[in-house]
N, C-alpha and C positions, 0 to 999 in steps of 0.2 A: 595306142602303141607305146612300146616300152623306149625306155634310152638303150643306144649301141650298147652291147655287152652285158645290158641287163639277164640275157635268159643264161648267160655263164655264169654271172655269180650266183642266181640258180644252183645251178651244175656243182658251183664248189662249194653252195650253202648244204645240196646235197651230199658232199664227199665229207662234209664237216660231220653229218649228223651219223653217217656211217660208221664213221672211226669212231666218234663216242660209241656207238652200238657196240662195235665192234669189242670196244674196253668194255662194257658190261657184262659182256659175256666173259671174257677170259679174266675180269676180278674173280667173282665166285668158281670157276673153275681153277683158281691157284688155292682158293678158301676150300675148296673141296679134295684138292691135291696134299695139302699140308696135315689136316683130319685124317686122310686114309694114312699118310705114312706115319702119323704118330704112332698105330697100333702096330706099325711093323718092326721086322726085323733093324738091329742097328745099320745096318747097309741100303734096306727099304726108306730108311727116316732119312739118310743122307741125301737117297738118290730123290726122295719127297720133296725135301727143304732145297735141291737146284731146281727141281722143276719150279718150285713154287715160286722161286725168286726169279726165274727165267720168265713164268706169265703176269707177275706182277710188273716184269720190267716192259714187259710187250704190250700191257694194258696203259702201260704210262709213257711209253712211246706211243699208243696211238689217239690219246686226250693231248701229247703235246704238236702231234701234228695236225689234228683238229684244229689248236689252239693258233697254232703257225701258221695257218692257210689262209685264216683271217687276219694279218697281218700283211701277208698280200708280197709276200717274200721269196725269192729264189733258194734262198737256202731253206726256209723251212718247205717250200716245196720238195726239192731235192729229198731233203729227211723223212715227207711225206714218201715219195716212191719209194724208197728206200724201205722203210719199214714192211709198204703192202710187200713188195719183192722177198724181203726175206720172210717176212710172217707168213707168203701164199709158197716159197720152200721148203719150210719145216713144217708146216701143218702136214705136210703128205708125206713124210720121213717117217713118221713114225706108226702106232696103229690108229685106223682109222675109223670116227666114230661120230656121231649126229654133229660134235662141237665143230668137229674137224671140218665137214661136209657144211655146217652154217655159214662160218669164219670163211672157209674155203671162197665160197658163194659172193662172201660178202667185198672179201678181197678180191674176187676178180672183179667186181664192180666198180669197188674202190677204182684199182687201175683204172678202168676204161674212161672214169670219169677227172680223173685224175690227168688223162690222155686228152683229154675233149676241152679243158682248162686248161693246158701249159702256155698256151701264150702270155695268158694272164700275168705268169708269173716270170716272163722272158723280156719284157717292154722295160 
């Protein structure tokens, strides 16, 4: 048998691995975002270069609350929900397509597990 609390940090080994997942996917989806709007219009390249900086920053909020979780902290918990909250809002804002529907996916798990661990980070 395991020590008390061992099948949680589990839980948040697993919320860890997710949010990295989660950043691999919307890297190359900003790398992908930046390429289509170079060949666009001057207006297309602007609105290209916010998205792109918008899922670069979302990629790197969610390596630092990976990063944060393991540190075993209230505030980087907090920052953790905070990001799946707003990254599982604007995924569905906008039009919706397989990344949307992954990330989507991936974030309501996040949460749940995220939910199943907050004592951890409450003591």
């Amino acid at each position: 048998m395991g020590q008390p609390g061992e099948s949680k940090r589990g839980v948040a080994e697993w919320a860890r691995i997710l949010f990295y997942a989660n950043a691999a996917i919307w890297m190359p989806l900003a790398a992908i975002t930046v390429v289509r709007a170079a060949g666009g219009t001057g207006e297309e390249r602007i609105t290209g270069m916010v998205l792109t900086v918008l899922m670069f920053a979302n990629a790197v909020a969610m390596v630092l609350s990976a990063m944060g979780l393991a540190r075993r902290s209230r505030w980087f918990y907090l920052f953790a929900v905070a990001v799946v909250v707003v990254n599982l809002l604007l995924t569905w804002t906008d039009q919706v397509g397989w990344p949307d529907v992954v990330t989507g996916v991936l974030d309501l798990v996040l949460l749940g597990l995220l939910v199943v661990v907050r004592r951890e980070y409450w003591s």
